[in-house]
ZAPA-380650 format. One record per residue (C-alpha): residue in three letters; x, y, z. Coordinates in nm, 4 decimals, m for minus. Layout:
N
{type: Ala px: X py: Y pz: Z}
...
REM end
This chain:
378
{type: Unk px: 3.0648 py: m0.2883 pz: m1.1108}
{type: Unk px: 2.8664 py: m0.2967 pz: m1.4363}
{type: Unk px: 2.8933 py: m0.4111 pz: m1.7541}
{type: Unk px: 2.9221 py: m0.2068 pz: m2.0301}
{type: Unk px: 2.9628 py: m0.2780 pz: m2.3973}
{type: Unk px: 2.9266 py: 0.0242 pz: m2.6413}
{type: Unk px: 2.9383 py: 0.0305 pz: m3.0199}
{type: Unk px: 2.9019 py: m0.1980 pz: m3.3131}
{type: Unk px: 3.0536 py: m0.5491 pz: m3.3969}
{type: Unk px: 3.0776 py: m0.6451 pz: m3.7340}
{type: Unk px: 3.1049 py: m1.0083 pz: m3.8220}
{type: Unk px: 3.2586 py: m1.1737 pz: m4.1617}
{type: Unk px: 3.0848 py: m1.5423 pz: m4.2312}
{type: Unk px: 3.3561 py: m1.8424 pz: m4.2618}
{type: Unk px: 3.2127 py: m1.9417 pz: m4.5959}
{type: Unk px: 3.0056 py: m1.6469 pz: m4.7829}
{type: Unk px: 3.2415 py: m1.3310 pz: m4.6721}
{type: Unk px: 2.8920 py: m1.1528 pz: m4.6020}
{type: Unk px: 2.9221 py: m0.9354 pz: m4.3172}
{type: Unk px: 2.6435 py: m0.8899 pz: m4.0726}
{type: Unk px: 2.6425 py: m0.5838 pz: m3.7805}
{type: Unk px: 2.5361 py: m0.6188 pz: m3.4364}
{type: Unk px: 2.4412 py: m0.3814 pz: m3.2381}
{type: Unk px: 2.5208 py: m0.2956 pz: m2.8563}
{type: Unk px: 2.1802 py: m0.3302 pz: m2.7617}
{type: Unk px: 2.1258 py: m0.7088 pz: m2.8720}
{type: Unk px: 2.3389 py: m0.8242 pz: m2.6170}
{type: Unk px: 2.1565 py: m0.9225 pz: m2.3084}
{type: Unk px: 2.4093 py: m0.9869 pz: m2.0175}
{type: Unk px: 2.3361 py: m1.3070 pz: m1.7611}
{type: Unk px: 2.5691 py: m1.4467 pz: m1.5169}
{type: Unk px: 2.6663 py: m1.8089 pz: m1.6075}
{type: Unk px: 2.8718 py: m1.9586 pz: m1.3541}
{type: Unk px: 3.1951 py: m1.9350 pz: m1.2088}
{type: Unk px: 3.3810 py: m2.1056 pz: m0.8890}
{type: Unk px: 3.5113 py: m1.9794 pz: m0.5499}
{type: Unk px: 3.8595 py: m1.9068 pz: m0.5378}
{type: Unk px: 4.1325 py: m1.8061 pz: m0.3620}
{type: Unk px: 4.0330 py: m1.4144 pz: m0.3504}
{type: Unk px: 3.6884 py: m1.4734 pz: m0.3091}
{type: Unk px: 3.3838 py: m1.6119 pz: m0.6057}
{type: Unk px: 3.4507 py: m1.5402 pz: m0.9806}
{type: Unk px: 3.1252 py: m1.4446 pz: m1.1580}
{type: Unk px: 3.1275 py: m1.5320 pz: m1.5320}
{type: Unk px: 2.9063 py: m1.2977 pz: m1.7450}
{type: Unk px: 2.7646 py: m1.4164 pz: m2.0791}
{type: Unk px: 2.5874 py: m1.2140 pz: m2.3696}
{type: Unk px: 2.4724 py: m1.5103 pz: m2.6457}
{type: Unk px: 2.3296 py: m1.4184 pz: m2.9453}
{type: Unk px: 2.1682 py: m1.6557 pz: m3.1888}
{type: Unk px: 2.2178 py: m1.5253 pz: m3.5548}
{type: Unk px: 2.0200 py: m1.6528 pz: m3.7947}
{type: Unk px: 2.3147 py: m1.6419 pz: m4.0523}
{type: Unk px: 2.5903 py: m1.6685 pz: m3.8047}
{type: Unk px: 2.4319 py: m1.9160 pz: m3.5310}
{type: Unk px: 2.5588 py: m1.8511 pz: m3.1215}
{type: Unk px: 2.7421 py: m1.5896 pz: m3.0764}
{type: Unk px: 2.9072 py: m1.5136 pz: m2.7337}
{type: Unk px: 3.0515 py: m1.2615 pz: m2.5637}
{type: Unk px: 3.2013 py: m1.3498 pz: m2.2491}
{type: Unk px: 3.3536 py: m1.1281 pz: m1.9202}
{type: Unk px: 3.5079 py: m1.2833 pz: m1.5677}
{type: Unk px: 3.4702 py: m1.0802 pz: m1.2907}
{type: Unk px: 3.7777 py: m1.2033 pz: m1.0141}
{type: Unk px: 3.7705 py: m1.0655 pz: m0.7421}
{type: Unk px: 3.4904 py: m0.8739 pz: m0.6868}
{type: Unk px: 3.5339 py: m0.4867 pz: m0.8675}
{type: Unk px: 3.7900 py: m0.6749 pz: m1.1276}
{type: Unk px: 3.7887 py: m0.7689 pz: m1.5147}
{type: Unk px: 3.9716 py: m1.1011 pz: m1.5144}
{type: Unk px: 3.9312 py: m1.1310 pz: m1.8685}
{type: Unk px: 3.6905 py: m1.1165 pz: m2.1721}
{type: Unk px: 3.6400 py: m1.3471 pz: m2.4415}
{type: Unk px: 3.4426 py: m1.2913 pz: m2.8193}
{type: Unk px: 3.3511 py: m1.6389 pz: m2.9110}
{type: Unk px: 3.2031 py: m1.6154 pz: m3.2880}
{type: Unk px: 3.2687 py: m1.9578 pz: m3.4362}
{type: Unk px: 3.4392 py: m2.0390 pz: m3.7463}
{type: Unk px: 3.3904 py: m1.6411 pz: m3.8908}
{type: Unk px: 3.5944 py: m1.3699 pz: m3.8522}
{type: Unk px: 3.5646 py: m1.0877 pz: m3.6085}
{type: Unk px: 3.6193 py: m0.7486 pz: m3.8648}
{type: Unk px: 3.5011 py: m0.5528 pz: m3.5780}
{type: Unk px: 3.4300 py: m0.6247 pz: m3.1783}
{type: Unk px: 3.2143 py: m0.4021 pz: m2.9480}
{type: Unk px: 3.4209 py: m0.1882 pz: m2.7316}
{type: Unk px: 3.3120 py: m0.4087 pz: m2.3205}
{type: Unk px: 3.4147 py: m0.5179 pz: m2.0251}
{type: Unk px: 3.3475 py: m0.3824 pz: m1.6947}
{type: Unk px: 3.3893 py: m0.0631 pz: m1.5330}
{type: Unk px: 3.2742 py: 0.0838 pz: m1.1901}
{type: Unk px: 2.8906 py: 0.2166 pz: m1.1797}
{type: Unk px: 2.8002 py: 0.5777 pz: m1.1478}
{type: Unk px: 2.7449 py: 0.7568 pz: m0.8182}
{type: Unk px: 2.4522 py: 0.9134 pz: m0.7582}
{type: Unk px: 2.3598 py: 1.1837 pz: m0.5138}
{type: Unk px: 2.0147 py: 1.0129 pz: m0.5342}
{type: Unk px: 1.9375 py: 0.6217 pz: m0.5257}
{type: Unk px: 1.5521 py: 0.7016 pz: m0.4017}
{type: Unk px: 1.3279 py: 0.4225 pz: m0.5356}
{type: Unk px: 1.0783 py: 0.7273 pz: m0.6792}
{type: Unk px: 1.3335 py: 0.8687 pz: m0.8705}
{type: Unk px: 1.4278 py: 0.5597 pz: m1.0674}
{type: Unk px: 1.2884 py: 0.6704 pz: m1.4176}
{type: Unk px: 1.4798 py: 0.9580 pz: m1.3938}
{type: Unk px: 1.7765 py: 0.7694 pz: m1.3271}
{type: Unk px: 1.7505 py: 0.5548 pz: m1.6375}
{type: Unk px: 1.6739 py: 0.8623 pz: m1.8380}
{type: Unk px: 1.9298 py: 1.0500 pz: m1.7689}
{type: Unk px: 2.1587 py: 0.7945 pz: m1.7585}
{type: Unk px: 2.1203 py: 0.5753 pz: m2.0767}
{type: Unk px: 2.4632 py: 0.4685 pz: m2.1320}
{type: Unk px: 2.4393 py: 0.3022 pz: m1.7715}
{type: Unk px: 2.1166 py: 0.1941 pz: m1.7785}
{type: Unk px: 2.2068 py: 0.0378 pz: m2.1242}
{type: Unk px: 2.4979 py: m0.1234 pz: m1.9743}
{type: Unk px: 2.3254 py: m0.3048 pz: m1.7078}
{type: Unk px: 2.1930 py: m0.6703 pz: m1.6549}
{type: Unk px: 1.8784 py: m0.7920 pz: m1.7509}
{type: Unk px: 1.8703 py: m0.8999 pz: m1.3796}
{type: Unk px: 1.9687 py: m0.5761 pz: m1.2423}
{type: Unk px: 1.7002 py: m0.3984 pz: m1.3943}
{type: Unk px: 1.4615 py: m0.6454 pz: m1.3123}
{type: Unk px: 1.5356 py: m0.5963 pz: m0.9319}
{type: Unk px: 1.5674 py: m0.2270 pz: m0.9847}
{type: Unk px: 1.1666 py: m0.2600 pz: m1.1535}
{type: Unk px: 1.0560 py: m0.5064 pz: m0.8830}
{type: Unk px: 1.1842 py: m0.2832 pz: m0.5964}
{type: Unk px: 1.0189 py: 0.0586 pz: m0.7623}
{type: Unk px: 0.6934 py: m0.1148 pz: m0.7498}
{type: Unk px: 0.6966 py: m0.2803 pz: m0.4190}
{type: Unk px: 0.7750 py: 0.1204 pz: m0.2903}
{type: Unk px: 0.4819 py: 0.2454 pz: m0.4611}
{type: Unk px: 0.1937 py: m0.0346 pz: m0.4760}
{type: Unk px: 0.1410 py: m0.3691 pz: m0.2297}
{type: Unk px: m0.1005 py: m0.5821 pz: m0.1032}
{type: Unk px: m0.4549 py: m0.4437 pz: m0.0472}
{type: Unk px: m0.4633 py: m0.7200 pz: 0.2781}
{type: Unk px: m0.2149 py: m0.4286 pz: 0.4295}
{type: Unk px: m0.4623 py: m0.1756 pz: 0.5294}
{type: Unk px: m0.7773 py: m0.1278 pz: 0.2482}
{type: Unk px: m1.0620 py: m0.2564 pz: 0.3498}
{type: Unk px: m1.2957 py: m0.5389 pz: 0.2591}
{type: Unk px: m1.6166 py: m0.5626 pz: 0.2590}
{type: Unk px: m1.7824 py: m0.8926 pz: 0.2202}
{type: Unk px: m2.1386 py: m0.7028 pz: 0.1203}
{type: Unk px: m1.9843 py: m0.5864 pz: m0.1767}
{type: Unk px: m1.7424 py: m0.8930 pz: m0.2658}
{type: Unk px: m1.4177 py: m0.7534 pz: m0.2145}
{type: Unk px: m1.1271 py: m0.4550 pz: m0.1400}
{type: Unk px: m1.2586 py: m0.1155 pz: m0.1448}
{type: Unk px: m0.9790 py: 0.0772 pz: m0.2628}
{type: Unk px: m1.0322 py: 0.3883 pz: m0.1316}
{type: Unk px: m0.6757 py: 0.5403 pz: m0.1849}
{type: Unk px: m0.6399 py: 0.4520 pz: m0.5544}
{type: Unk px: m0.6586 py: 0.1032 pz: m0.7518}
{type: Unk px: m0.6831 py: m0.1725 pz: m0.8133}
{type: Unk px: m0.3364 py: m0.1432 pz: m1.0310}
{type: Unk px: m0.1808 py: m0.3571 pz: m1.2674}
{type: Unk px: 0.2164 py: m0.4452 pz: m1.2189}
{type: Unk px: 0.1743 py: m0.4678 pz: m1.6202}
{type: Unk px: 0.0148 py: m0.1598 pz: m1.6645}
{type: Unk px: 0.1961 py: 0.0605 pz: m1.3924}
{type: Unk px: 0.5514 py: m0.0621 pz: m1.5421}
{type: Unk px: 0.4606 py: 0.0181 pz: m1.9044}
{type: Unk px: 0.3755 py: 0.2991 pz: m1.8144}
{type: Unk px: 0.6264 py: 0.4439 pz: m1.6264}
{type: Unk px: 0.9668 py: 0.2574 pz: m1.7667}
{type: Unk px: 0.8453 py: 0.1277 pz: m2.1358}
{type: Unk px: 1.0585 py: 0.4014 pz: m2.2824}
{type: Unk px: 1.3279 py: 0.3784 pz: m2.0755}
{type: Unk px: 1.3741 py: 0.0251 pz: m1.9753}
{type: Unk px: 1.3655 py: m0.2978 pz: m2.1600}
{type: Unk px: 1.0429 py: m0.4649 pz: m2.2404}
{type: Unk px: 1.1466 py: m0.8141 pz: m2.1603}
{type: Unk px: 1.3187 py: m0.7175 pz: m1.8328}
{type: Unk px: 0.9787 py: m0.5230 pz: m1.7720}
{type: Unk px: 0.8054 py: m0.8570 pz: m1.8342}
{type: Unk px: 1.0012 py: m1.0298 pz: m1.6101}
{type: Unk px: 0.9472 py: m0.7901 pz: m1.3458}
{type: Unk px: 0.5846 py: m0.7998 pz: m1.3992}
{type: Unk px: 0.6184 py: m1.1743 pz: m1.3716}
{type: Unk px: 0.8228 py: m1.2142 pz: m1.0467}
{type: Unk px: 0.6530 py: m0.9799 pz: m0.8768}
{type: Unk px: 0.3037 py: m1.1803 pz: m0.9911}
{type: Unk px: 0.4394 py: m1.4999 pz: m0.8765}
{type: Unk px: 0.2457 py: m1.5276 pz: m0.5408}
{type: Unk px: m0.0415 py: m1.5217 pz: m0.7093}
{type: Unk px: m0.1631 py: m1.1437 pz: m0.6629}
{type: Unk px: m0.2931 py: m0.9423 pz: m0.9507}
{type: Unk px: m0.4735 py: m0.6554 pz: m0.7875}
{type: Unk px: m0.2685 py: m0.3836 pz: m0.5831}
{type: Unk px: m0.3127 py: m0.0967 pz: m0.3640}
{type: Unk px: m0.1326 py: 0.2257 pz: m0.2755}
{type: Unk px: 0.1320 py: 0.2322 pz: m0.0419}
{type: Unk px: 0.1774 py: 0.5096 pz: 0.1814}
{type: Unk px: 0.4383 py: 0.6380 pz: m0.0683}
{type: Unk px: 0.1830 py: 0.6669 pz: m0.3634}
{type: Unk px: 0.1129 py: 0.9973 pz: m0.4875}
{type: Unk px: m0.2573 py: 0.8365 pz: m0.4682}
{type: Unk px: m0.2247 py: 0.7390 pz: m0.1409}
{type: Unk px: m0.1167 py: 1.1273 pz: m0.0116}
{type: Unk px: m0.3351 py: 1.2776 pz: m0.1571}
{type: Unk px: m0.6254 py: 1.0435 pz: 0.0075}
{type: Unk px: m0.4697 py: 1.1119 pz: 0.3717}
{type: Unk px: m0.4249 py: 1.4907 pz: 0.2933}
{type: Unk px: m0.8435 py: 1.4647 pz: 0.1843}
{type: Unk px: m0.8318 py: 1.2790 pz: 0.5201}
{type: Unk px: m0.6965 py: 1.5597 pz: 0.7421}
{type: Unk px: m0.9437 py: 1.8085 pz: 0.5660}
{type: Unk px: m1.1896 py: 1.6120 pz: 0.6407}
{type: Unk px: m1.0662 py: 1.5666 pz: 1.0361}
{type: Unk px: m1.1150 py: 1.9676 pz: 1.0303}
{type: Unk px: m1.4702 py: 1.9256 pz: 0.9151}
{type: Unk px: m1.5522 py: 1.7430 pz: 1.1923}
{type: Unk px: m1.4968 py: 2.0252 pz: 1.4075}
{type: Unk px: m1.7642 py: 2.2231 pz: 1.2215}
{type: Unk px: m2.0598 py: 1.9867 pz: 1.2124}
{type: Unk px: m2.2280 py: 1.8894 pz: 1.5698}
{type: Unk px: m2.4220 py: 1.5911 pz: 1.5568}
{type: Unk px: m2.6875 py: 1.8063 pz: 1.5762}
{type: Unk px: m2.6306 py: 2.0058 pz: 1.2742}
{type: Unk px: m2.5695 py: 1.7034 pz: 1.0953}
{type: Unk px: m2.8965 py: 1.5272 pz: 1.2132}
{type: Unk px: m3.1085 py: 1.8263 pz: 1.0801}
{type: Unk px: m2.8840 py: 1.8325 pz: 0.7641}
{type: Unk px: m3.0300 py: 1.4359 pz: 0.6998}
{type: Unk px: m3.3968 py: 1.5451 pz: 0.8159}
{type: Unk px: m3.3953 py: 1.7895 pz: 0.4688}
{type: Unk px: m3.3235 py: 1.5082 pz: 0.2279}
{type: Unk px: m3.1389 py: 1.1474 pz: 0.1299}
{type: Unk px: m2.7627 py: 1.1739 pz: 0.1776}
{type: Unk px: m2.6157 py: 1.2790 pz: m0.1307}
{type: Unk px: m2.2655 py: 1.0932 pz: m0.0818}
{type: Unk px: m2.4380 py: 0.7395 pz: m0.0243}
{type: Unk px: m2.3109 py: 0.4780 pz: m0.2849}
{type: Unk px: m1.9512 py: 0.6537 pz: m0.2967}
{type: Unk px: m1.6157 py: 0.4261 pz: m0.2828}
{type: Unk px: m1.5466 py: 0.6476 pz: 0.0235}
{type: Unk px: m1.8742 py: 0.6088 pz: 0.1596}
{type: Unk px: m1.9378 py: 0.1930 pz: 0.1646}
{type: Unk px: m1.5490 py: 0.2206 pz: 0.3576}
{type: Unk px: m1.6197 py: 0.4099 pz: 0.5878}
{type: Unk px: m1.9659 py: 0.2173 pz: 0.6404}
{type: Unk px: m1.7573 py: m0.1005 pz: 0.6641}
{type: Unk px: m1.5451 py: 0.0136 pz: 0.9563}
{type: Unk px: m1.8014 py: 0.1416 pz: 1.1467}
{type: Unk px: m1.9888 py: m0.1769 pz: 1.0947}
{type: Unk px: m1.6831 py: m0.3768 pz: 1.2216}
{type: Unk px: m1.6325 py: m0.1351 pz: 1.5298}
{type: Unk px: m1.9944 py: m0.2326 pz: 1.6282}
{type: Unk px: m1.9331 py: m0.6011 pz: 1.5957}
{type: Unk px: m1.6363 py: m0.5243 pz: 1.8700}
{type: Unk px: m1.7726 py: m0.2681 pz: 2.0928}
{type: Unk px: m2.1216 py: m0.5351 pz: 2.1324}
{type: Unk px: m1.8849 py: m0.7784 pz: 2.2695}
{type: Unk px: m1.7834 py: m0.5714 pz: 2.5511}
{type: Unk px: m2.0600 py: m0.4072 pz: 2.6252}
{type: Unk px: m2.2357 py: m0.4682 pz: 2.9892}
{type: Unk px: m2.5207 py: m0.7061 pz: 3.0498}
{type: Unk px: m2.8563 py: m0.5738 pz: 3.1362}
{type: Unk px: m2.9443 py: m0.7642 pz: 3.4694}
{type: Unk px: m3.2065 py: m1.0041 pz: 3.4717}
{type: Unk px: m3.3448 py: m0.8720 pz: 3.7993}
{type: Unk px: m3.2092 py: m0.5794 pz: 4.0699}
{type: Unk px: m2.8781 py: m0.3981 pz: 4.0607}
{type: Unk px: m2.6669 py: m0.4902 pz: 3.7617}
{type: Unk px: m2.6115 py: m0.8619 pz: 3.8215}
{type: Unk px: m2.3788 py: m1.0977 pz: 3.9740}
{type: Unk px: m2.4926 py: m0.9374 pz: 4.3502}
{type: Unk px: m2.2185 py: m0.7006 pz: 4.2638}
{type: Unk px: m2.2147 py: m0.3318 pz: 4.3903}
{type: Unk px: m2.2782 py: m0.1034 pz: 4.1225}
{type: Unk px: m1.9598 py: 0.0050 pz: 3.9453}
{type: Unk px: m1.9113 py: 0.3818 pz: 3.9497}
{type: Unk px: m1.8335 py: 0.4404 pz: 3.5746}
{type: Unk px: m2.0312 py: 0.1132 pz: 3.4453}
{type: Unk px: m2.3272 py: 0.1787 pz: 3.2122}
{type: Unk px: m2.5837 py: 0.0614 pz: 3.3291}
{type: Unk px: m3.0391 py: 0.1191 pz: 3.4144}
{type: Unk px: m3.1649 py: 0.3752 pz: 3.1083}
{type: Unk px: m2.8343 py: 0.4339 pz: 3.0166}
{type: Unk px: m2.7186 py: 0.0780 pz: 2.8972}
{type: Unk px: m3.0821 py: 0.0034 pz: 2.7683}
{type: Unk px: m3.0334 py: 0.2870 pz: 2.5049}
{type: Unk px: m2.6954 py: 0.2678 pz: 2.4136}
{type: Unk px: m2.7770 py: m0.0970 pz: 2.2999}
{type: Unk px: m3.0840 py: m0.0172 pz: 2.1514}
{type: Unk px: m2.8977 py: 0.3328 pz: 1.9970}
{type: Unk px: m2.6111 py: 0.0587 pz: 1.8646}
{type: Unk px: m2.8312 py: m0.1908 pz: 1.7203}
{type: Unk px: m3.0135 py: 0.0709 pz: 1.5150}
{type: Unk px: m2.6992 py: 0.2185 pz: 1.3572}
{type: Unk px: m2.5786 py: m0.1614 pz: 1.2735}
{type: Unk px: m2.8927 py: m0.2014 pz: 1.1173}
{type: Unk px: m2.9616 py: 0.0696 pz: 0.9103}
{type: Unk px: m2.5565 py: 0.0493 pz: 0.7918}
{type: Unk px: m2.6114 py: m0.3097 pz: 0.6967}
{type: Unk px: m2.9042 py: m0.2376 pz: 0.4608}
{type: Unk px: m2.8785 py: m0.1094 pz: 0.0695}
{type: Unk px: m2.9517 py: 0.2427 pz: 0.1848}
{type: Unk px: m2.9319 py: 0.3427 pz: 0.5557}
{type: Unk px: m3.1399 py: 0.6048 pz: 0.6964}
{type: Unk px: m2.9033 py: 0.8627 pz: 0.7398}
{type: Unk px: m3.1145 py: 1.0888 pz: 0.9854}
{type: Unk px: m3.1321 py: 0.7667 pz: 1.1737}
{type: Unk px: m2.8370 py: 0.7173 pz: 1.2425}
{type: Unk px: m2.7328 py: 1.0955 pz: 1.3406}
{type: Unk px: m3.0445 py: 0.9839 pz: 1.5622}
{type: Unk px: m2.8605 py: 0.7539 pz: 1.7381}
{type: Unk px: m2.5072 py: 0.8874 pz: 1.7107}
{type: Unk px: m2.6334 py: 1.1854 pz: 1.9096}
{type: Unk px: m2.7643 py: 0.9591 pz: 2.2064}
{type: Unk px: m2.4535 py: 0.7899 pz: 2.2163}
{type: Unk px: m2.2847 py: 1.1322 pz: 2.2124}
{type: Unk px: m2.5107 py: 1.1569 pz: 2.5602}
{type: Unk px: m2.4195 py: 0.8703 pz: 2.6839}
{type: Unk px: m2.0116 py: 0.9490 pz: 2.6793}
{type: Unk px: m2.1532 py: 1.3015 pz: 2.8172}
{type: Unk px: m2.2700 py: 1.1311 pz: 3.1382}
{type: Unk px: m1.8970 py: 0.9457 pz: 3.1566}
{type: Unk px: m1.7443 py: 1.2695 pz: 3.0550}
{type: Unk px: m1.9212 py: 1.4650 pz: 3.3442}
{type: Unk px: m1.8197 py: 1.2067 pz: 3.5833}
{type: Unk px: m1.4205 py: 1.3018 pz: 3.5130}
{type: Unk px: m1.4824 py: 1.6424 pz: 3.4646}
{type: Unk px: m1.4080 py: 1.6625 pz: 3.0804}
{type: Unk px: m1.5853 py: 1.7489 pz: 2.7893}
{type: Unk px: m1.7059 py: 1.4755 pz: 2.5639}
{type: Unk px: m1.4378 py: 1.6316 pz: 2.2702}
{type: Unk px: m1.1602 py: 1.5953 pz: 2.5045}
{type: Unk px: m1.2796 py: 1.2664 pz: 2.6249}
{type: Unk px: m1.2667 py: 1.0659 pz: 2.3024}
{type: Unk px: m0.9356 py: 1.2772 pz: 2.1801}
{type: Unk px: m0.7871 py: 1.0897 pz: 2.5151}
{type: Unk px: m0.8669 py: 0.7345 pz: 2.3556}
{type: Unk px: m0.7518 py: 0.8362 pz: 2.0159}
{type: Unk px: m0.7233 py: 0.5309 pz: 1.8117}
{type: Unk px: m0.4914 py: 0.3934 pz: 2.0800}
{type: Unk px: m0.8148 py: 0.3114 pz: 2.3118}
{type: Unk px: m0.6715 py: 0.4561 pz: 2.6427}
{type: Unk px: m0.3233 py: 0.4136 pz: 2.5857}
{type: Unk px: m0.2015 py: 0.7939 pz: 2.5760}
{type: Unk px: m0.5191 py: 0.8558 pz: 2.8635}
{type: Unk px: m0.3522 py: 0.7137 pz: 3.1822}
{type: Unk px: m0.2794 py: 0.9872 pz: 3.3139}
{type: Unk px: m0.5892 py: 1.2079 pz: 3.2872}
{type: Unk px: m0.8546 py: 0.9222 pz: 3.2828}
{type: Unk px: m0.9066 py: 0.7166 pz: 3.6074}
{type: Unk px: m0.8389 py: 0.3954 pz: 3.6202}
{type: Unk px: m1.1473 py: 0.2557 pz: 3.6624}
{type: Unk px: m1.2984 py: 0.4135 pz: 3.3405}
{type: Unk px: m0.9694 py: 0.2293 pz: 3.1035}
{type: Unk px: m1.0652 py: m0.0910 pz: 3.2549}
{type: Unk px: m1.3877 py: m0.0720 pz: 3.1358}
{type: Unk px: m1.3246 py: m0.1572 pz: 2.7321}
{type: Unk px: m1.5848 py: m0.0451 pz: 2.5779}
{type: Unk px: m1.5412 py: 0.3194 pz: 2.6964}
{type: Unk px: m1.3085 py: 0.3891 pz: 2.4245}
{type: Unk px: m1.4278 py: 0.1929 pz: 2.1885}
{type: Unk px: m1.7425 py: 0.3644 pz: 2.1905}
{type: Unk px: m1.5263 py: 0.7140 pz: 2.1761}
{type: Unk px: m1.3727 py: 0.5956 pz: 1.8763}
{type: Unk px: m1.6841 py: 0.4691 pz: 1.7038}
{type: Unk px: m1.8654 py: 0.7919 pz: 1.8111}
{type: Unk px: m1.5629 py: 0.9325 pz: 1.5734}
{type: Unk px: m1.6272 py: 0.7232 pz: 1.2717}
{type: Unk px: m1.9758 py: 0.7551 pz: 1.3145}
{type: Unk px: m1.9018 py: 1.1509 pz: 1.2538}
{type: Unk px: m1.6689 py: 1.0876 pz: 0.9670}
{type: Unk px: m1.9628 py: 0.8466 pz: 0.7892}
{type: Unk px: m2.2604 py: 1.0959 pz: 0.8124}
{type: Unk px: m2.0371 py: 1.3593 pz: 0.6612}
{type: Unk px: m1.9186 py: 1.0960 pz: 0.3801}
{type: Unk px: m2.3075 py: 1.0120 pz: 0.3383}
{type: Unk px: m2.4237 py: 1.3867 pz: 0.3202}
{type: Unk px: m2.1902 py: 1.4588 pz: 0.0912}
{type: Unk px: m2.0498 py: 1.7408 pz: 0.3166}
REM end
């Protein structure tokens, strides 16, 4: 149910006779009470108006039971009512659509019920719109320390403010868009991101799948000759410090796991050598190969050929696993995916998943693909 109250009242004062109009759209609807009783709670509506001329005015519905006018009630003082607003309540419209992205349309098209709802109502109806479209950047954009903060790479930072104004100012009341603004403020966060329903955020992850296809046309060795010809040209993007970020924190995680060198014969421990462990030559450059990349991504301006450098060794290195299993390097790291192993089981031995660092160094091998073509501007 809804309330609605349509037309104008038209109030005589006890003492001068002057009559003053008020309009449908002064009165602001607030439940005010009511009990529990025998057919379930009574809510009691209130619309109060403080005239300047007329002092409080009230307007007052029960709703008992649930889906019923009980009664209404025009409480105007000593004056004279000349003329009341046609109100009470009556049963909300159905729509075909109740899609949080389609809620300005709804109010549009719809002013008589948007008009007739609670200040309350459309409060919730604001604060639910913009927790479908925006939320906290802690959900998935990333931070970089280095650079003090988010990196909103999909869109943002956005205003509750500014994004309700915007999109409901014409349509919806400014103080219930204030209030909106203000509940959904109260936890202390000013600065939102995309959610995966933003128009923002599609686009970035349709970008994202054209850039997956790029990948497919750039070896590492293309894209290390590509750096030796000149500074990458997409260094210093929004894009570009993300993407450097997460690489930066996938080599802080793949170092933890890596093997040991040995400190003298065989790789330590008096252990046999393990069949798919890195280890000699090998495990001596992929360190080296990793601590280079970390390096150069952790200064103002990495080398980029550098890294492609390094990237390609490490594209060796899961060659030599790869060989061992009979796969190609490609198919190797699709088998990790971003599940590390997970989806593999069946086509990677056993050994090789319980061996960590395997698939993290796939996946890094990944981002490290997806940075250089960020950095080159490709």
């Amino acid at each position: 149910m809804i309330i609605y109250a349509r037309g104008t009242a038209i109030i005589e004062h006890h003492d001068s006779g002057e009559q003053f109009e008020i309009y449908d759209d002064e009165l602001d609807w607030e439940p005010v009470g009511g009990d529990d009783r025998g057919m379930g709670p009574e809510t009691i509506y209130e619309a109060l108006i403080e005239h300047e001329e007329l002092g409080d005015l009230r307007w007052t519905i029960s709703e008992y039971p649930a889906g019923v006018e009980n009664f209404k009630e025009t409480n105007i003082g000593m004056h004279r009512v000349v003329q009341d607003f046609d109100y009470g309540l009556e049963h909300e419209p159905e729509f075909d659509d109740d899609d949080p992205a389609n809620l300005r349309d709804r109010f549009k098209n719809n002013p008589e019920w948007t008009k007739a709802l609670t200040k309350a109502t459309v409060v919730k109806f604001l604060v639910d719109w913009f927790h479908y479209f925006y939320e906290d950047p802690a959900n998935e954009t990333p931070y970089n320390g280095r650079e003090g903060g988010y990196l909103y790479i999909k869109g943002g930072p956005y205003s509750a403010e500014e994004e309700l104004r915007e999109n409901f100012e014409d349509v919806a009341p400014l103080d219930a868009i204030l209030e909106a603004v203000e509940e959904i403020q109260s936890d202390g966060l000013f600065d939102w991101a995309p959610s995966h329903q933003h128009p923002d955020s599609t686009d970035f992850y349709e970008d994202a799948v054209a850039e997956h296809h790029a990948q497919d046309e750039f070896s590492f060795e293309a894209l290390k000759e590509i750096a030796s010809e000149g500074k990458g040209a997409g260094l210093g993007s929004e894009e570009e410090k993300a993407a450097r970020a997460a690489v930066l924190e996938q080599i802080a995680s793949l170092k933890d796991d890596l093997p040991k060198p040995a400190s003298h014969g065989g790789i330590g421990h008096n252990n046999p050598p393990q069949e798919f462990e890195l280890q000699g030559e090998e495990l001596e450059e992929t360190s080296e190969s990793i601590e280079t990349i970390e390096a150069e991504l952790a200064s103002a301006e990495p080398n980029v050929e550098i890294v492609a450098q390094k990237a390609l060794f490490l594209r060796q290195a899961l060659g030599w696993i790869a060989g061992k299993i009979d796969t190609t390097v490609d198919s190797f790291c699709k088998s990790f995916g971003t599940a590390l192993g997970v989806a593999a089981a069946a086509t990677i031995p056993a050994a090789v998943l319980a061996l960590p660092y395997w698939g993290k160094l796939a996946v890094l091998l990944g981002s490290l693909k997806d940075w250089l073509l960020l950095a080159l501007g490709l």
